[in-house]
Short mmCIF file of the C-alpha atoms (twelve columns), coordinates in Angstrom:
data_MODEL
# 
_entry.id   MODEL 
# 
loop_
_atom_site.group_PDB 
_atom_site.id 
_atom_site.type_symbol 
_atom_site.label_atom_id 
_atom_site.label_alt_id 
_atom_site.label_comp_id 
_atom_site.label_asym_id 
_atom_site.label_seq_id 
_atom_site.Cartn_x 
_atom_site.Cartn_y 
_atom_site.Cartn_z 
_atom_site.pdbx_PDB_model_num 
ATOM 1   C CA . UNK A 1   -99.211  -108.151 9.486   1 
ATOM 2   C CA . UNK A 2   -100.832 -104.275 10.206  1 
ATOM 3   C CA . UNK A 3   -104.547 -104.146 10.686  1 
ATOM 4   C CA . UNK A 4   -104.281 -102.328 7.148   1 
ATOM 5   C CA . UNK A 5   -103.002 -105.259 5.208   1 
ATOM 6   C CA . UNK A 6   -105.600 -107.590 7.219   1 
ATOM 7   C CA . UNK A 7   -108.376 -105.360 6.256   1 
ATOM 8   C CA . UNK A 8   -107.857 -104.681 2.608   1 
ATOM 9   C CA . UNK A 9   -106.729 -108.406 1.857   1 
ATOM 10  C CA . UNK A 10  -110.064 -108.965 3.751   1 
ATOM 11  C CA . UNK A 11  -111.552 -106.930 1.317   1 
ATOM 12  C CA . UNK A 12  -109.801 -107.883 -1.769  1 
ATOM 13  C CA . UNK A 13  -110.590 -111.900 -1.268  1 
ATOM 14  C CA . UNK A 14  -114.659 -110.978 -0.657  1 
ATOM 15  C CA . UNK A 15  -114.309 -108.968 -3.610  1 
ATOM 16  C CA . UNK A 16  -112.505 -111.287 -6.117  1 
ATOM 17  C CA . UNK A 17  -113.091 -114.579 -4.897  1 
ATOM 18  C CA . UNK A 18  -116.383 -115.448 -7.090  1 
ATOM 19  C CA . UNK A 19  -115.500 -113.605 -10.078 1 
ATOM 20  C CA . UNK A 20  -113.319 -115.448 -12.675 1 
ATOM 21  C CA . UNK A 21  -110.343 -113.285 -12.230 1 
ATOM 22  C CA . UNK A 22  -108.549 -115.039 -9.175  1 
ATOM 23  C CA . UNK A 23  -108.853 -114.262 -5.989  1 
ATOM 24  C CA . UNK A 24  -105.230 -116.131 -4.599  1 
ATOM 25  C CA . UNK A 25  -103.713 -114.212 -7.769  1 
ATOM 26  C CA . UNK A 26  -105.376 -110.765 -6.410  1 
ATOM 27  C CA . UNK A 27  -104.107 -111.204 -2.936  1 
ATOM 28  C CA . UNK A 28  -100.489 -111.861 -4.191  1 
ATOM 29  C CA . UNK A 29  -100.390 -108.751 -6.151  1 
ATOM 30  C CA . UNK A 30  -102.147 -106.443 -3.586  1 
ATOM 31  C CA . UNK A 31  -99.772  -108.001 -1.285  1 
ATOM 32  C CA . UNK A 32  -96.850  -106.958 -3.376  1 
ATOM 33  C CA . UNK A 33  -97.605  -103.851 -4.541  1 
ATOM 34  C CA . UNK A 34  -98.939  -102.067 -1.807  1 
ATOM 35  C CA . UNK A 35  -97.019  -104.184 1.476   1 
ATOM 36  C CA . UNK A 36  -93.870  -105.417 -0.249  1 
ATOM 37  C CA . UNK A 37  -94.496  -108.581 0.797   1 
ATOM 38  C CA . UNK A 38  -96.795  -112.231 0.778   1 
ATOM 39  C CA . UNK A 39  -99.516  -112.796 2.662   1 
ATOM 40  C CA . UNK A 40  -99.059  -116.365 1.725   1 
ATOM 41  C CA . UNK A 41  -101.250 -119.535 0.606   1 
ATOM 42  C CA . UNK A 42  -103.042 -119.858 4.407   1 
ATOM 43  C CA . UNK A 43  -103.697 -116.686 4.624   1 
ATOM 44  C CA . UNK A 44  -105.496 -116.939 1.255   1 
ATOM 45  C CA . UNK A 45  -106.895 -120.110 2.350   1 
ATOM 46  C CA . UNK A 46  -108.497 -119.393 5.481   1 
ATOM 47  C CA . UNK A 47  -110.152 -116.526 4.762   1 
ATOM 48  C CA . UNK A 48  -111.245 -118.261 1.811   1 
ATOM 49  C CA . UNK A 49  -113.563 -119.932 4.420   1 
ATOM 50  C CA . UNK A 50  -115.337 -116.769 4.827   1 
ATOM 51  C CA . UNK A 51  -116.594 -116.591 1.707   1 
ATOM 52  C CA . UNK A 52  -117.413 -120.173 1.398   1 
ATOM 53  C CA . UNK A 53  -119.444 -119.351 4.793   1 
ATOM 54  C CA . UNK A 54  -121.428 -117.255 2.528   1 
ATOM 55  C CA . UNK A 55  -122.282 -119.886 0.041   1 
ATOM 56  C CA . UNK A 56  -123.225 -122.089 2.275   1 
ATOM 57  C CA . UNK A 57  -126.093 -119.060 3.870   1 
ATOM 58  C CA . UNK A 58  -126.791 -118.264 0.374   1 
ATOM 59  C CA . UNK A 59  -127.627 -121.421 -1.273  1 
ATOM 60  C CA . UNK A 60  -128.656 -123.168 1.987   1 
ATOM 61  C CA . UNK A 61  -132.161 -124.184 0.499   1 
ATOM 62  C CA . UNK A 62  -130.011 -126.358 -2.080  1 
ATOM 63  C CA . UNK A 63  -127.562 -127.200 -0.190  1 
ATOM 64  C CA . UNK A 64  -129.522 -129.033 2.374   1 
ATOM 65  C CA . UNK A 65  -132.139 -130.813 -0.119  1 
ATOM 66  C CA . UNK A 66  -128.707 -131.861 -1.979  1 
ATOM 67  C CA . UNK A 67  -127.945 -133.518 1.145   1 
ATOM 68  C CA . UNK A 68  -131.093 -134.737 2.258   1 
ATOM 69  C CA . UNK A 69  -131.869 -136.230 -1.156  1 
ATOM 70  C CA . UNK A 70  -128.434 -137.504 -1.355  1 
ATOM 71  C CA . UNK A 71  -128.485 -139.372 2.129   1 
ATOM 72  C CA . UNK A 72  -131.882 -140.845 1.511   1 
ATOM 73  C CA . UNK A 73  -131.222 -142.236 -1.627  1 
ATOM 74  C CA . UNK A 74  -128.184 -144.497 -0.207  1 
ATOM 75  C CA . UNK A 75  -131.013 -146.061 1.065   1 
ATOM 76  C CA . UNK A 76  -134.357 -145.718 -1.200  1 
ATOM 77  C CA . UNK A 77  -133.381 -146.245 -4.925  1 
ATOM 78  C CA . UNK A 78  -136.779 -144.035 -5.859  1 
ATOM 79  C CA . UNK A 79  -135.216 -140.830 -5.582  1 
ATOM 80  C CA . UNK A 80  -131.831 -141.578 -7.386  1 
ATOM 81  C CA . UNK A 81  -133.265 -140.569 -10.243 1 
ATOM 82  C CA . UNK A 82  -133.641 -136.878 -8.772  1 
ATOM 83  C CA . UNK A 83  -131.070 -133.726 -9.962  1 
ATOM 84  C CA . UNK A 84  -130.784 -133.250 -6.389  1 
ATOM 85  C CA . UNK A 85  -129.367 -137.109 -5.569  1 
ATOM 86  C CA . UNK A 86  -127.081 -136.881 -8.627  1 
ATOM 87  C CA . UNK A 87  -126.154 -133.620 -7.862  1 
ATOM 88  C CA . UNK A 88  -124.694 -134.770 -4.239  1 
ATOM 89  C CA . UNK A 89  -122.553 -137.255 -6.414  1 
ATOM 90  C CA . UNK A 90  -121.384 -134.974 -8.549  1 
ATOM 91  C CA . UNK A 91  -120.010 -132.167 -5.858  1 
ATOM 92  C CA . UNK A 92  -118.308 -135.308 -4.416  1 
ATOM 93  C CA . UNK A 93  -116.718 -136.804 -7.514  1 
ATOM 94  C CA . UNK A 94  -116.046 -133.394 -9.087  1 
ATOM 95  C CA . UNK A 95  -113.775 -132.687 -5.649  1 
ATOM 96  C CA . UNK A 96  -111.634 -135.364 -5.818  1 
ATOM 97  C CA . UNK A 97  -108.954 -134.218 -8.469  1 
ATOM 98  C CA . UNK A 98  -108.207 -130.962 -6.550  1 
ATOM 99  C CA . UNK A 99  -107.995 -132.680 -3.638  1 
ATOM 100 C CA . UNK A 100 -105.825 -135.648 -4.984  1 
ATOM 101 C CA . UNK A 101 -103.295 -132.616 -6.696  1 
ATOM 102 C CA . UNK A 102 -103.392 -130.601 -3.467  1 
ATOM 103 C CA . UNK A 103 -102.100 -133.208 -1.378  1 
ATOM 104 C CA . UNK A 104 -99.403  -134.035 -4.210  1 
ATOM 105 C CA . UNK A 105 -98.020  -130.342 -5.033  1 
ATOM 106 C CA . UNK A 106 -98.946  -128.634 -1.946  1 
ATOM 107 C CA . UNK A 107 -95.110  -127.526 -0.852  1 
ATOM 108 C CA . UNK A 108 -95.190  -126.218 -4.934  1 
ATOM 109 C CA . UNK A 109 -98.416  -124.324 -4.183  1 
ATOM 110 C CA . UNK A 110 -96.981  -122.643 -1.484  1 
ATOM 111 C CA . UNK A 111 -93.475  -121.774 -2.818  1 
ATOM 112 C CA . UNK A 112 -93.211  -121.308 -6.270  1 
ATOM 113 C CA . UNK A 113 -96.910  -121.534 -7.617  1 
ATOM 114 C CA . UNK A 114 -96.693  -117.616 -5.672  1 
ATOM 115 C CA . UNK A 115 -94.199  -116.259 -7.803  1 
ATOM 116 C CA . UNK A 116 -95.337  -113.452 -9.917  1 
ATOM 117 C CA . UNK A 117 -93.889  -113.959 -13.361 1 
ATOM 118 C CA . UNK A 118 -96.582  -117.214 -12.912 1 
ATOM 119 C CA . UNK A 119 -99.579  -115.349 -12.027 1 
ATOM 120 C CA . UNK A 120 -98.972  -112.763 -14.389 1 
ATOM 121 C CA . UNK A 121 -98.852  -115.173 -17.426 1 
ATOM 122 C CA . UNK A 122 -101.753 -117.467 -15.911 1 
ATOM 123 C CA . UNK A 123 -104.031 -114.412 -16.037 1 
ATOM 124 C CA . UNK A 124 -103.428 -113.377 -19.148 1 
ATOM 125 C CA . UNK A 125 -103.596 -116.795 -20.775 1 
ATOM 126 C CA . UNK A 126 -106.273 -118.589 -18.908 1 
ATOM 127 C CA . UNK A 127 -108.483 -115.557 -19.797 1 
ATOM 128 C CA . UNK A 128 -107.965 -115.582 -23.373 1 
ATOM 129 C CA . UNK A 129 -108.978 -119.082 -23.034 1 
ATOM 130 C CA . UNK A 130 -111.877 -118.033 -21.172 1 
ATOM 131 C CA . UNK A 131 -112.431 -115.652 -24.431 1 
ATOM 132 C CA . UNK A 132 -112.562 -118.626 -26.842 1 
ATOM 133 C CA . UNK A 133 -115.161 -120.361 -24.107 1 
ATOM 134 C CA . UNK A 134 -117.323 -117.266 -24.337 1 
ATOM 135 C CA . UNK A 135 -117.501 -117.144 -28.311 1 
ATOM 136 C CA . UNK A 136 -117.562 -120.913 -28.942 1 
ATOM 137 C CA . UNK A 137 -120.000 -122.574 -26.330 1 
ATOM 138 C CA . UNK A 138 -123.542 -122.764 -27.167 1 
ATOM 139 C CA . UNK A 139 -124.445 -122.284 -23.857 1 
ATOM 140 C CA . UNK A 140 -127.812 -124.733 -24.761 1 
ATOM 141 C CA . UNK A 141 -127.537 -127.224 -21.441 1 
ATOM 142 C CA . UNK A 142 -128.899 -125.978 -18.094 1 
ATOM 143 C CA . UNK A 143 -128.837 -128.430 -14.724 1 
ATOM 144 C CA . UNK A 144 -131.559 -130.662 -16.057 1 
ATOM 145 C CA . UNK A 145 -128.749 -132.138 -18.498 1 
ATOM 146 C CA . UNK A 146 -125.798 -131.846 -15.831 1 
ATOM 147 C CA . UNK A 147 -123.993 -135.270 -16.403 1 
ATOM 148 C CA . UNK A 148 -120.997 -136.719 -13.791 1 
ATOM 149 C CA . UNK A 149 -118.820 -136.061 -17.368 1 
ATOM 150 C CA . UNK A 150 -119.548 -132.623 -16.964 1 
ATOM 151 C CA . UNK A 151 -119.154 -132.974 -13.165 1 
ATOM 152 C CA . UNK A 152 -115.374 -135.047 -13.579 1 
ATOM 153 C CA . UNK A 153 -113.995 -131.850 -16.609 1 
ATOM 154 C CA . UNK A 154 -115.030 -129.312 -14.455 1 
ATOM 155 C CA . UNK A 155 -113.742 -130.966 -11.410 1 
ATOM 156 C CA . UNK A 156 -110.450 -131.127 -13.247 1 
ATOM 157 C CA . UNK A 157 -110.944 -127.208 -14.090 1 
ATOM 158 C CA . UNK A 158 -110.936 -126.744 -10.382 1 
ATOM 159 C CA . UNK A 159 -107.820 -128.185 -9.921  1 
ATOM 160 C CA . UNK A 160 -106.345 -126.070 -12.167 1 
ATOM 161 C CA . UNK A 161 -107.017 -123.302 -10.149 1 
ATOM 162 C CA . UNK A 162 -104.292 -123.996 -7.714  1 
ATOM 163 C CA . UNK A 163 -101.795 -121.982 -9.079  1 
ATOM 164 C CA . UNK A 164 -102.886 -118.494 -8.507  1 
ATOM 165 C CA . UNK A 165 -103.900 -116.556 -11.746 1 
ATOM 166 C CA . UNK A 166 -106.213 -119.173 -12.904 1 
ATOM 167 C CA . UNK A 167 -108.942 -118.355 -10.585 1 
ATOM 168 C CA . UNK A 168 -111.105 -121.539 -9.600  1 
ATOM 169 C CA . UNK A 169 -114.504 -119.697 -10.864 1 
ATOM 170 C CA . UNK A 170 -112.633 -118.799 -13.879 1 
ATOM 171 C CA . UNK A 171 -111.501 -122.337 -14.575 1 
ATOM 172 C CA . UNK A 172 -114.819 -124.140 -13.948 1 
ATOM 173 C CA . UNK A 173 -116.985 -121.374 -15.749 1 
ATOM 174 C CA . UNK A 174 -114.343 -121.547 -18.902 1 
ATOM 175 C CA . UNK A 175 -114.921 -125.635 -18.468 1 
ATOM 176 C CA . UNK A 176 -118.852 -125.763 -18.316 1 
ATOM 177 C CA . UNK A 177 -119.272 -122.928 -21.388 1 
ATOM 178 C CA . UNK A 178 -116.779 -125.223 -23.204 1 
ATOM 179 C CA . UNK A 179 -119.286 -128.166 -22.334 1 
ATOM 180 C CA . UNK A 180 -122.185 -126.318 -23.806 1 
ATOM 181 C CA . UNK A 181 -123.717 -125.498 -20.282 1 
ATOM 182 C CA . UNK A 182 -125.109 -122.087 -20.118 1 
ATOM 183 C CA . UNK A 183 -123.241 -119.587 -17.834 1 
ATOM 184 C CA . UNK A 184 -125.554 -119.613 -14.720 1 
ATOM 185 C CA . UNK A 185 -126.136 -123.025 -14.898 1 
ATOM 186 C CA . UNK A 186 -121.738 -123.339 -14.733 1 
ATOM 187 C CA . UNK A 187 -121.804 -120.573 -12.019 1 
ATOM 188 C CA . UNK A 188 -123.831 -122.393 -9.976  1 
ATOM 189 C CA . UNK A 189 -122.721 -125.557 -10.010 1 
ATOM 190 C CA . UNK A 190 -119.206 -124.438 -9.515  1 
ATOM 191 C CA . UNK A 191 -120.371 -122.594 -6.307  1 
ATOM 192 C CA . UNK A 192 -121.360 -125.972 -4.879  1 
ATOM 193 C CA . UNK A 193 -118.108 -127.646 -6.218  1 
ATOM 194 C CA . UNK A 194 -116.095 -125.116 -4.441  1 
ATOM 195 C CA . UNK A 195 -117.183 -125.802 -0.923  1 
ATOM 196 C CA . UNK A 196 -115.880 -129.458 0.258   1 
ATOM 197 C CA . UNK A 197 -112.265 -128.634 -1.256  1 
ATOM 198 C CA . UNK A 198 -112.112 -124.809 0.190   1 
ATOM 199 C CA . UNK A 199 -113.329 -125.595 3.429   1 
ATOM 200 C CA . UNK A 200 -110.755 -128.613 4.218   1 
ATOM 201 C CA . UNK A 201 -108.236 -126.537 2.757   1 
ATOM 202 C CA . UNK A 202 -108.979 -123.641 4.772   1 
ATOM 203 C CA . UNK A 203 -109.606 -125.851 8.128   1 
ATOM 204 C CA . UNK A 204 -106.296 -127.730 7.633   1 
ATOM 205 C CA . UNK A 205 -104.702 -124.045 7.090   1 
ATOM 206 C CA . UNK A 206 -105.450 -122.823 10.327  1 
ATOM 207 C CA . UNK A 207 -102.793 -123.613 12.106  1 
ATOM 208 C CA . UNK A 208 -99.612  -122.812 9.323   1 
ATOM 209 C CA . UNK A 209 -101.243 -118.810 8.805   1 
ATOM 210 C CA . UNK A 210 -99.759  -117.933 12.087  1 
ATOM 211 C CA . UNK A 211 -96.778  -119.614 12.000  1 
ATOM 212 C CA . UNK A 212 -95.958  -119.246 8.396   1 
ATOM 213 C CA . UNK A 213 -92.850  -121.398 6.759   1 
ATOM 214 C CA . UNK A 214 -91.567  -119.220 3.573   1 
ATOM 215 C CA . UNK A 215 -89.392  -116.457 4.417   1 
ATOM 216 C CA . UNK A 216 -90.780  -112.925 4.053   1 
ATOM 217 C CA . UNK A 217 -94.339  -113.770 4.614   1 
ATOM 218 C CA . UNK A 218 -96.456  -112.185 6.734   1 
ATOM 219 C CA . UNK A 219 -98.015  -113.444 10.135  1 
ATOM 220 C CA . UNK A 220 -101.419 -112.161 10.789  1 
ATOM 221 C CA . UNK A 221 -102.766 -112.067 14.832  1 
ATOM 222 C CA . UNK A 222 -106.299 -114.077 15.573  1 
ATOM 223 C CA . UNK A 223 -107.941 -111.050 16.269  1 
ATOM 224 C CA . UNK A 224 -106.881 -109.754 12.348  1 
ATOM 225 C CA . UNK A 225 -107.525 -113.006 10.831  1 
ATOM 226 C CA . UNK A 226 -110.733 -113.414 12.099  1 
ATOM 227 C CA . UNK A 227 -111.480 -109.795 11.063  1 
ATOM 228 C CA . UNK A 228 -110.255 -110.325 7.835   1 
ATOM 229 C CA . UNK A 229 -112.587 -113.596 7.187   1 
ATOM 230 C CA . UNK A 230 -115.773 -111.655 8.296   1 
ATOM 231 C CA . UNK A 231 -115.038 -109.304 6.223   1 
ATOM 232 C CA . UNK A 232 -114.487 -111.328 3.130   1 
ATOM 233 C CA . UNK A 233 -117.809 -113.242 3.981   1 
ATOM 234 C CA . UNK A 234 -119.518 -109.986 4.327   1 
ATOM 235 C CA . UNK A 235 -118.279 -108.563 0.721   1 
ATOM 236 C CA . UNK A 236 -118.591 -112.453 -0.404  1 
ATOM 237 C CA . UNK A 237 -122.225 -113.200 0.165   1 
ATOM 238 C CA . UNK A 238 -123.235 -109.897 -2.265  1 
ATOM 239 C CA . UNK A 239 -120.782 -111.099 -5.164  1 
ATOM 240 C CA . UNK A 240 -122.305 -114.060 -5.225  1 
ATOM 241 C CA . UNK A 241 -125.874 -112.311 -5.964  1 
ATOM 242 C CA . UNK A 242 -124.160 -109.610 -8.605  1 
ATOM 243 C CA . UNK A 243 -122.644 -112.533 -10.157 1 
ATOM 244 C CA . UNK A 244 -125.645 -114.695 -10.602 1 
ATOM 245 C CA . UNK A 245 -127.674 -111.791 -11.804 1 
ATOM 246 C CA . UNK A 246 -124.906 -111.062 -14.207 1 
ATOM 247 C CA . UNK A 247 -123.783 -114.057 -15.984 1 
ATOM 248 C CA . UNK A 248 -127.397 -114.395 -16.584 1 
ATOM 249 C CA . UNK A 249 -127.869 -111.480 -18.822 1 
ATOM 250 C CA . UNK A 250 -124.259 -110.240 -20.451 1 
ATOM 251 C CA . UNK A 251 -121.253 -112.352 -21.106 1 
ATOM 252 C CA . UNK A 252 -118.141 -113.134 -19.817 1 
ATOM 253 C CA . UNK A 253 -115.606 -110.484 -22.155 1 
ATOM 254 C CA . UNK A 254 -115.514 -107.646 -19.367 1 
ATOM 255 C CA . UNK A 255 -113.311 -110.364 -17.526 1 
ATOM 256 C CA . UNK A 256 -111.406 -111.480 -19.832 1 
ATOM 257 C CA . UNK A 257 -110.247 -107.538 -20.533 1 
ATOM 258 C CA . UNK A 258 -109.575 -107.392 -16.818 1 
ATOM 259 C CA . UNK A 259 -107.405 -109.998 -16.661 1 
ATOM 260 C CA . UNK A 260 -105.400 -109.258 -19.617 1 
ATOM 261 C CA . UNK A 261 -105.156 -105.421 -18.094 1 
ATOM 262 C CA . UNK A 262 -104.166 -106.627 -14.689 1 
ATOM 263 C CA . UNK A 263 -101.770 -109.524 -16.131 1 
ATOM 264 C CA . UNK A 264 -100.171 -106.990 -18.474 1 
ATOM 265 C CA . UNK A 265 -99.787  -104.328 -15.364 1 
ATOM 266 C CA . UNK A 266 -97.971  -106.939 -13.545 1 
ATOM 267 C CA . UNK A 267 -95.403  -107.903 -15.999 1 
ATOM 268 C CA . UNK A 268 -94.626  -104.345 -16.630 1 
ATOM 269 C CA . UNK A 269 -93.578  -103.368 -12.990 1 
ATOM 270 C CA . UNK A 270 -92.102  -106.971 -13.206 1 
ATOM 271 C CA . UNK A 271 -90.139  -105.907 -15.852 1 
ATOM 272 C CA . UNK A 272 -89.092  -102.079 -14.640 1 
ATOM 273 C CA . UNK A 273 -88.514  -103.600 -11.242 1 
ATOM 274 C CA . UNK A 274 -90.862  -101.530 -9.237  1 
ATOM 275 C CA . UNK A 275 -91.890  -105.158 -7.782  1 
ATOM 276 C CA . UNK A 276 -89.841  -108.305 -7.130  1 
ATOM 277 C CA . UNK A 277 -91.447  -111.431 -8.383  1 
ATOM 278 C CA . UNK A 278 -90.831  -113.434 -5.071  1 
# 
């Protein structure tokens, strides 16, 4: 990998990785068009963990009375009552499905989950979807009326986001409008949901993004992969403010256009050529 590639997939993940437009599906097309190549899944993965590092500064308040609240209720039934002691449950049982389908299609993730024909359908479909989430949910529940139902469908929604194109914040912000929740309320919730399953992923990635297995994919150094995490954490931590400030005031349709633009882009060079789909 050049110290080009490093830097502007460093870039591209902080940049895309919060907004519902994919960031794993960004980083395969970048990767294609401009290097002729694929980063691959660990590479997407572990810097992944720099913009989970920037969750974790940004909401660290909640995060740690989440835990807190969470710990000391396995012990004082008082406080199980609390948003915050449910709240720990719900991160926890919302993470399970991704983590249960990670484990079983993981060598699919890798391989052909990447291919572009995939991505370039998944984008264009999963934001029409998120369309009809946008125009149909009532957006009327905020965290106060979170429920583990709401936790277990949008845990599912993460899942989905797997195959690249679907986007993870795409997925659970398309699930929680469909459940009535208002946007911010979604976007918040799936920030929390997103860190147990990224950082595992990412940790347990570590050691495959220098010694990558598909043909054809790129090997980054340590000095470029650690570069190109700080810089996603960097980018990261101020999409995460822009998004909470904007899902809170306009909706969700300037997305939606993007992916339909970018999905549409992709299956034309797809289709002239100009970019191979593997």
């Amino acid at each position: 990998m050049t110290w080009v590639e490093a830097i502007v997939l460093g870039i591209v993940q902080g940049l895309t990785e919060f907004l519902p437009v994919s960031s794993s599906g960004h980083l395969r097309i970048t990767s294609a068009i401009f290097f002729g190549r694929d980063a691959g899944a660990s590479f997407t993965a572990v810097t992944q963990l720099g913009t989970e590092a920037a969750v974790l500064i940004f909401f660290f308040k909640d995060i740690w009375r989440i835990i807190r609240t969470w710990c000391l209720g396995l012990v004082d039934r008082s406080v199980r009552s609390s948003l915050d002691y449910r709240m720990g449950w719900y991160v926890i049982v919302g993470t399970i499905p991704i983590g249960i389908f990670g484990l079983l299609f993981k060598d699919q993730i890798r391989t052909a989950g990447r291919n572009l024909w995939l991505i370039s359908f998944t984008l264009i479909f999963f934001g029409l979807v998120l369309a009809f989430a946008e125009y149909w949910g009532r957006q009327t529940r905020t965290l106060e009326n979170f429920r583990m139902r709401d936790g277990v469908i949008m845990g599912f929604a993460q899942a989905a986001a797997l195959i690249p194109g679907v986007s993870r914040s795409g997925g659970t912000l398309t699930a929680g409008l469909l459940l009535n929740l208002t946007r911010e309320t979604a976007a918040r919730y799936s920030f929390l949901l997103a860190i147990p399953a990224v950082v595992i992923s990412g940790v347990f990635s570590i050691p495959d993004v220098f010694e990558p297995s598909a043909p054809g994919t790129a090997a980054p150094s340590v000095a470029q992969m650690v570069v190109a995490t700080a810089i996603a954490f960097a980018i990261g931590y101020a999409a995460i403010a822009w998004l909470l400030r904007y899902v809170a005031h306009h909706t969700l349709y300037l997305f939606v256009l993007y992916r339909v633009a970018l999905g549409s882009l992709v299956l034309c060079l797809l289709l002239t050529g100009t970019i191979d789909a593997t």
